[in-house]
C-alpha positions as CSV (number, residue, x, y, z in Angstrom):
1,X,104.4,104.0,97.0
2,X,103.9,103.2,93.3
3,X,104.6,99.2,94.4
4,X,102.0,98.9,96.6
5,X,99.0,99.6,94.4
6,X,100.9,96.2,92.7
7,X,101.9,93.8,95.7
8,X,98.4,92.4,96.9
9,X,97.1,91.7,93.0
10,X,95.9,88.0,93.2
11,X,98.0,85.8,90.8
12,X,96.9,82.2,89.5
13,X,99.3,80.0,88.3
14,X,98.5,76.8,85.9
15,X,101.1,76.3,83.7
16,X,104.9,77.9,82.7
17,X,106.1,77.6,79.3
18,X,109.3,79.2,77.5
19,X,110.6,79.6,74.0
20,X,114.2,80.6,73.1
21,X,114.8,83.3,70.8
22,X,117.9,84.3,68.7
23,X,119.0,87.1,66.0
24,X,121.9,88.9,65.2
25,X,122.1,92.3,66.1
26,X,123.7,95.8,65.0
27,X,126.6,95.3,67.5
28,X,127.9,92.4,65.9
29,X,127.1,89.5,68.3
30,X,124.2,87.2,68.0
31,X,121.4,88.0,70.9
32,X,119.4,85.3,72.5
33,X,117.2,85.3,75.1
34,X,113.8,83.4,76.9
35,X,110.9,84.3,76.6
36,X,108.4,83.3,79.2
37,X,104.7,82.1,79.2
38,X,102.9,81.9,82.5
39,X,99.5,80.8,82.2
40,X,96.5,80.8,84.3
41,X,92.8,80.7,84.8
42,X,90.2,83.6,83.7
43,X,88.6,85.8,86.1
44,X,85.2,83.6,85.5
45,X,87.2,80.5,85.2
46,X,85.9,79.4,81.6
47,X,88.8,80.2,79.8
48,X,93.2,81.0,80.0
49,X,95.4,83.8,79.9
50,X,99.2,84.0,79.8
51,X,101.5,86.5,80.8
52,X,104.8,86.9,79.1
53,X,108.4,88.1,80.2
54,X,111.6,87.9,79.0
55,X,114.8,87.3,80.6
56,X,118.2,88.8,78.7
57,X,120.7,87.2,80.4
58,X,123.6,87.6,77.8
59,X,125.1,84.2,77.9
60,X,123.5,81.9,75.2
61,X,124.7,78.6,77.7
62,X,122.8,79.9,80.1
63,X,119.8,79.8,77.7
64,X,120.8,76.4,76.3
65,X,120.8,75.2,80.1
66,X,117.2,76.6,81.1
67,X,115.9,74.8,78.0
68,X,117.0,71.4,79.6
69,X,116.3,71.9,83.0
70,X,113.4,74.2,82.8
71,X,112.4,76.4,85.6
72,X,111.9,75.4,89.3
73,X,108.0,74.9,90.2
74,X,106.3,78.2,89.8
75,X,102.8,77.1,89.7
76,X,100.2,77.8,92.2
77,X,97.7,80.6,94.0
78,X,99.9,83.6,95.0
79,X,99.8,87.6,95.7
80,X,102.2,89.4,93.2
81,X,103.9,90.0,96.7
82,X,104.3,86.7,97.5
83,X,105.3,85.2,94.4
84,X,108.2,88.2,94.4
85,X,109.7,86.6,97.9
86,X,108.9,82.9,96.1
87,X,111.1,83.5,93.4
88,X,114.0,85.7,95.7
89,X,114.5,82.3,97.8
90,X,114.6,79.9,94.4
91,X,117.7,79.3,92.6
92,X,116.8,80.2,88.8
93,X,119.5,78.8,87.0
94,X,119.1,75.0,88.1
95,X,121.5,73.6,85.3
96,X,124.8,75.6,87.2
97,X,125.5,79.2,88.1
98,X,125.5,81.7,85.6
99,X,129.0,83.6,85.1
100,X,127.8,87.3,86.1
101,X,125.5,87.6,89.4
102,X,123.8,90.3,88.4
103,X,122.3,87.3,85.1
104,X,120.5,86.1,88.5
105,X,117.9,89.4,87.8
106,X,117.9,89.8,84.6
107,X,116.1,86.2,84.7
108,X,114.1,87.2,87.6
109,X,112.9,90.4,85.9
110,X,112.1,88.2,83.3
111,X,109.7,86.0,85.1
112,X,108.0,88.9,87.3
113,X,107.2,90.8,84.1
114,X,105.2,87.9,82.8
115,X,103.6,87.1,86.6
116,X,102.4,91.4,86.4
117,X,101.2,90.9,83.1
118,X,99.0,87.6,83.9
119,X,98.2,89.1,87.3
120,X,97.2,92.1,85.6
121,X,95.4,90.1,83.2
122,X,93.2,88.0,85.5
123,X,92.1,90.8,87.2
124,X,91.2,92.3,84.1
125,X,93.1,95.8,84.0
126,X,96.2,97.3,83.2
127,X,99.4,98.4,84.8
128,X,98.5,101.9,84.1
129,X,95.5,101.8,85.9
130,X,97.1,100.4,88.9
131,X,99.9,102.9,89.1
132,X,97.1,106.3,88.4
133,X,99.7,106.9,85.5
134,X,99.0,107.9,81.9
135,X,101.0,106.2,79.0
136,X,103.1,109.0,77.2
137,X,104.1,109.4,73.6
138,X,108.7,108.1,74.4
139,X,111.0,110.3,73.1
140,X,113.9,107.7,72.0
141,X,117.3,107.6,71.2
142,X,119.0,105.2,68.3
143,X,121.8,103.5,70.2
144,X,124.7,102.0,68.0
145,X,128.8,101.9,67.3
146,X,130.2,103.1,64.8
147,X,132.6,100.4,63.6
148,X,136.0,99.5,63.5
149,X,137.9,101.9,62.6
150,X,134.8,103.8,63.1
151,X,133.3,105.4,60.4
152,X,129.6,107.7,60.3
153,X,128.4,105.4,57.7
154,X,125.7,103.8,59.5
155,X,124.6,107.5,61.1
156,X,124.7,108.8,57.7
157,X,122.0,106.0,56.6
158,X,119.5,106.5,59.7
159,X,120.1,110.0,59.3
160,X,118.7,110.2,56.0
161,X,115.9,108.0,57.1
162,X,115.1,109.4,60.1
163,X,116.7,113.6,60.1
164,X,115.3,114.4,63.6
165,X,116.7,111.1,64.6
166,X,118.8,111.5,68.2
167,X,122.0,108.8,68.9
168,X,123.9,107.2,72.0
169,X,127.1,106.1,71.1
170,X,129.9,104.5,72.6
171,X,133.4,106.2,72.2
172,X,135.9,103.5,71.7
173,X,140.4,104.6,72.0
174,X,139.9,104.7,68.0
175,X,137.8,108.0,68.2
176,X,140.0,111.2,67.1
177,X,139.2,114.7,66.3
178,X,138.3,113.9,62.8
179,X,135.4,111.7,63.4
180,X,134.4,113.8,65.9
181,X,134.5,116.4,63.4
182,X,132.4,114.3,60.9
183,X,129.5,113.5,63.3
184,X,129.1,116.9,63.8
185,X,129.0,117.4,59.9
186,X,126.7,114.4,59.8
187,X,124.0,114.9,62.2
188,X,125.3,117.6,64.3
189,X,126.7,117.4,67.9
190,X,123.3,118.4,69.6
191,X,121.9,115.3,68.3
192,X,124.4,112.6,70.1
193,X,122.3,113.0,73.3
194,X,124.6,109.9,75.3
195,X,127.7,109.0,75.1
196,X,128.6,105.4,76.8
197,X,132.2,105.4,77.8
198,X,131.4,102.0,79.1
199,X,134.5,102.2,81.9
200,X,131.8,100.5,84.4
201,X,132.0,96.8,82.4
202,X,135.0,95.4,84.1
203,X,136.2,92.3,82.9
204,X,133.9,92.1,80.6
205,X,133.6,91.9,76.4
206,X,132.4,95.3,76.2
207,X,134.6,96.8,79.0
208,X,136.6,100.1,77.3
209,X,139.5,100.8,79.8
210,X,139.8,104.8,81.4
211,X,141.2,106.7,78.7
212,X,141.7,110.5,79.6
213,X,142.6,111.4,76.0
214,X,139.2,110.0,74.8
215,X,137.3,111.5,77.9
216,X,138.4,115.1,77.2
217,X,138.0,114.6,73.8
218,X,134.4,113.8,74.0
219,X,133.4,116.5,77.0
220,X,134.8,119.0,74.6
221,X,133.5,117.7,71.6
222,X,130.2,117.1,72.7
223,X,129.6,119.8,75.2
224,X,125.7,118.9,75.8
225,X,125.8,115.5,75.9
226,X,125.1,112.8,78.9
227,X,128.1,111.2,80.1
228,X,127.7,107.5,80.9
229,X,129.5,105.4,83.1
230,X,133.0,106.8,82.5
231,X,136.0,104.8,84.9
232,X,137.5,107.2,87.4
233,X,141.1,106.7,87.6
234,X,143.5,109.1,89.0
235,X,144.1,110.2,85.4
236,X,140.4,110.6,84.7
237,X,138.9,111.5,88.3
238,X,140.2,115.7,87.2
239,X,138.6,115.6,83.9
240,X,135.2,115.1,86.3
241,X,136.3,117.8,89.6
242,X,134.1,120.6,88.3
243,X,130.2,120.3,89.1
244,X,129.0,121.7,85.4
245,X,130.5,118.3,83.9
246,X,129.9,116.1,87.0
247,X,125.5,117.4,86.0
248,X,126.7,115.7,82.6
249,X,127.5,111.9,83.7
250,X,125.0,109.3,84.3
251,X,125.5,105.9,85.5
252,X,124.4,102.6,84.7
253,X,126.0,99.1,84.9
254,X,126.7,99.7,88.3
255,X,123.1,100.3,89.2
256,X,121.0,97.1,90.5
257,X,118.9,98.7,93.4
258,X,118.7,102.1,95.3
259,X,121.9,100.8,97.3
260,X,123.8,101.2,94.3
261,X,122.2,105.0,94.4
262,X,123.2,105.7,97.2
263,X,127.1,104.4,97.1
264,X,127.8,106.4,93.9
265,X,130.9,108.8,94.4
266,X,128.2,112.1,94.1
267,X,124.8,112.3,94.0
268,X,123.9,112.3,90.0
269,X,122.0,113.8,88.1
270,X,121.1,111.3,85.2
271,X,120.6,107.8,85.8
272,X,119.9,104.9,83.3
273,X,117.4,102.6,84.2
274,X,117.5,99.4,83.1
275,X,114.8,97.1,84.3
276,X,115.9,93.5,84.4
277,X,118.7,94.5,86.7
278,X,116.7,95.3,89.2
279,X,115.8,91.8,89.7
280,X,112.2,92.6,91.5
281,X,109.6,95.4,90.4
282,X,110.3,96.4,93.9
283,X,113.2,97.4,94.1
284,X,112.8,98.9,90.6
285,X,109.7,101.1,91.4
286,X,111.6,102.0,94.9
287,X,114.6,103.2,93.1
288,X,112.2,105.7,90.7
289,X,110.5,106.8,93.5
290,X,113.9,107.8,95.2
291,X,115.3,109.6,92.4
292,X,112.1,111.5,91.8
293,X,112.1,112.8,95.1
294,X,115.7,114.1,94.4
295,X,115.4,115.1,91.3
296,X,117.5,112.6,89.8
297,X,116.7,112.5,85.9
298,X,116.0,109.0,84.6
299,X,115.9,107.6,80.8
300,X,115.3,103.9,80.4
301,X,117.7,101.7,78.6
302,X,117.3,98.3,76.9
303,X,119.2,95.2,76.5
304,X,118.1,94.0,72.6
305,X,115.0,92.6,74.0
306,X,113.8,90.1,71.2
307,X,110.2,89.5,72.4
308,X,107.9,91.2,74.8
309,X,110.7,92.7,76.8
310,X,111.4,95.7,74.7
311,X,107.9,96.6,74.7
312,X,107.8,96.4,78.4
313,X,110.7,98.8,79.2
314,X,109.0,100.9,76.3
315,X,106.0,101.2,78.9
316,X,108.3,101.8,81.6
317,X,109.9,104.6,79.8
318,X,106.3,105.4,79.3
319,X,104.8,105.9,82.7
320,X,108.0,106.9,84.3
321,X,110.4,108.9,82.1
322,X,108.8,109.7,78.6
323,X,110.6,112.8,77.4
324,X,114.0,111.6,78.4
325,X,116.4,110.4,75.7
326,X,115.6,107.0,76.0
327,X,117.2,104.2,75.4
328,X,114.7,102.3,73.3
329,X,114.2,102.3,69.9
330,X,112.0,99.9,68.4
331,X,113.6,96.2,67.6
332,X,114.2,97.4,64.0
333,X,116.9,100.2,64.9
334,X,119.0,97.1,66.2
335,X,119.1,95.2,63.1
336,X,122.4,94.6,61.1
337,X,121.7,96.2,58.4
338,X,119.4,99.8,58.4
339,X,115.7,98.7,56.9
340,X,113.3,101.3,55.2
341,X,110.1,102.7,57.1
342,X,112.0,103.1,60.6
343,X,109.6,104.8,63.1
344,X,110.3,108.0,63.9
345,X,110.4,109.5,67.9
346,X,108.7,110.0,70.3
347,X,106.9,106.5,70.1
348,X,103.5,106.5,70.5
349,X,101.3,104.7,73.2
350,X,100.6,101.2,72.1
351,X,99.4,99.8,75.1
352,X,96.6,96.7,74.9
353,X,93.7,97.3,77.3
354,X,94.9,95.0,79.8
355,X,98.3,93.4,81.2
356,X,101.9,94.8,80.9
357,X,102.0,94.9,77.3
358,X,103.1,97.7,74.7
C-alpha cells in the first residue's frame, strides 16, 4: 500500500507557525484560509527546514479563532504514523467547534501536508520517490458560474484566452435551453467536461435543491459530460434508472473516506477527490487504492487553495490521476476578474527536488 512506503518516515518537530490568508475569488465570496509552517532540524543538524500546509476550512471565524488560540502542542520527535494518530486524538479547533464536522479534516489535512512535506524534507527526498510514482503533465479543467442570471460572458473571455480550455460548471434553476444553447455556440458542449449539480450541500450556502427540470435538461444537453453530486429525490431518482447515465455521475461532498465509497447508492464510476476531506493521508491514499482496484475513475478537486495547498492537490492530481479532467486550475483561473497570460492544460511538473511541493 501506497501509505506505507509514508508511515515510518522520521519527523522532527521544533517549532509551528501559521499565517492567515485572504482574497476574493471568482465565486463571489471572499476565501481565507491558514497556512501552516512546521519547522525542524536538518538531516546533519546545522541548519532548519519547514514544511507547509494549508487548512481550507471555509469559515473565516474559524480562522480568526486559530489566530488567537493557536494550535495545540505539536512539537516533538515522531514517525509520520505517529504524529497522524497524535493529531486524530487532539481537538484542532481549541477556540470552540467549528460549524460543519467535516472543517475538523480539512484542518487536519492541512497540518499533515506540512508534517509530509518537512518529513520529506529532513530526510532529504520527495513524495515521489517514496510512492515509486512519476509526476505527470495534469490535464485541468477551469471551474466557474456563470452569474446571475447567468450569462457566457466570463466563458467567452477564457475562451478567447485559452480555445482548448475545458469547464465545470454548476447548473443553477436559472439555466434554460437558451443558455444551454449559447454554451454550445461558445465553446461547444464537448468542452463542459463536469457539471456540479451541487444537490449533495444540504443546508448549506451553496446547496441547489433537486430540480428534475434542470437535471434532464442538462443530461440531454450535455450528453458527455460528468454528472456531479446530483440529489436523488423520487422526482429525480428516474432521470438516473438507466446504467448509460448512472457511468455519467460522480460524487463528491459526500465523500470523506472509503466508508463513504462504499455506502453510495451504486458503485460509481467517477469520483472527485478532494484531499483535505479526507482528514489523514491515510485514509486518502486507502481510498485511491480502492477505486483503482475497481476501476473507479478519479479527478482531483480543489477548494481555492490560497498558498501551498493548491500546489499540493496539483501533485496529487499528478501522481494519482493526471489525465482526468481535474479540478485544478492554477490560482489565477479563480480570480474575479479573467487576467492575461493564463496557462494553458495539461499543467506541467513543477515539482522542487524534495518535500510535498509543486
Amino acid at each position: 500500500m501506497d501509505y506505507d512506503r509514508i508511515a515510518d518516515l522520521s519527523l522532527t518537530i521544533a517549532s509551528v507557525e501559521s499565517e492567515r490568508r485572504e482574497r476574493e475569488t471568482s465565486s463571489d465570496f471572499t476565501r481565507v484560509t491558514t497556512e501552516f509552517a512546521l519547522s525542524g532540524p536538518t538531516p546533519d543538524g546545522d541548519g532548519t527546514v519547514t514544511g507547509r500546509g494549508e487548512d481550507v476550512t471555509y469559515d473565516t471565524e474559524d480562522h480568526d479563532r486559530l489566530a488567537e488560540t493557536g494550535l495545540p502542542e505539536l512539537t516533538g520527535e515522531y514517525t509520520f504514523e505517529s504524529f497522524s494518530k497524535r493529531l486524530a486524538a487532539l481537538d484542532l479547533f481549541p477556540g470552540g467547534a467549528p460549524d460543519r464536522e467535516v472543517f475538523r479534516n480539512y484542518r487536519r489535512w492541512g497540518i499533515e501536508s506540512a508534517a509530509l512535506d518537512l518529513a520529506l524534507r529532513q530526510a532529504e527526498t520527495d513524495v515521489a520517490s517514496v510512492l515509486e510514482r512519476s509526476l505527470e503533465p495534469v490535464r485541468f479543467v477551469a471551474s466557474t458560474r456563470l452569474g446571475e442570471p447567468p450569462t457566457t460572458d466570463r466563458l467567452e473571455v477564457l475562451h478567447e484566452q485559452v480555445p482548448d480550455l475545458d469547464f465545470k460548471l454548476d447548473p443553477t434553476p436559472e439555466w434554460d435551453a437558451d443558455l444551454v444553447t449559447a454554451i454550445d455556440e461558445t465553446v461547444g458542449t464537448d468542452a463542459v467536461r463536469i457539471l456540479d449539480l451541487k444537490g449533495q450541500y444540504e443546508g448549506t450556502e451553496v446547496d441547489v435543491p433537486a430540480d428534475p427540470e434542470l437535471y434532464e435538461l442538462v443530461l440531454e444537453g450535455f450528453p458527455n459530460a460528468i454528472i456531479e453530486d446530483p440529489a436523488l429525490t423520487d422526482e429525480t431518482r428516474p432521470l438516473f434508472e438507466d446504467s448509460a447515465v448512472r457511468s455519467r455521475v460522480s460524487w463528491d461532498a459526500p465523500i470523506h473516506g472509503l466508508e463513504d465509497v462504499e455506502a453510495l447508492p451504486w458503485e460509481p464510476d467517477w469520483l472527485n477527490v478532494k484531499p483535505s476531506r479526507f482528514g489523514s493521508l491515510a485514509s486518502l491514499l486507502e481510498t485511491i487504492t480502492y477505486c483503482n482496484e475497481r476501476g473507479i475513475r478519479l479527478y482531483g478537486g480543489g477548494q481555492f487553495e490560497l498558498g501551498v495547498g493548491r500546489g499540493q492537490v496539483q501533485m496529487l492530481a499528478s501522481l494519482f490521476y493526471p489525465d482526468s479532467p481535474n479540478d485544478v486550475a492554477p490560482r489565477a483561473y479563480n480570480e474575479p476578474a479573467v487576467g492575461d497570460g493564463l496557462p494553458a492544460s495539461p499543467l506541467e511538473p513543477a515539482g522542487e527536488s524534495v518535500g510535498f511541493r509543486w
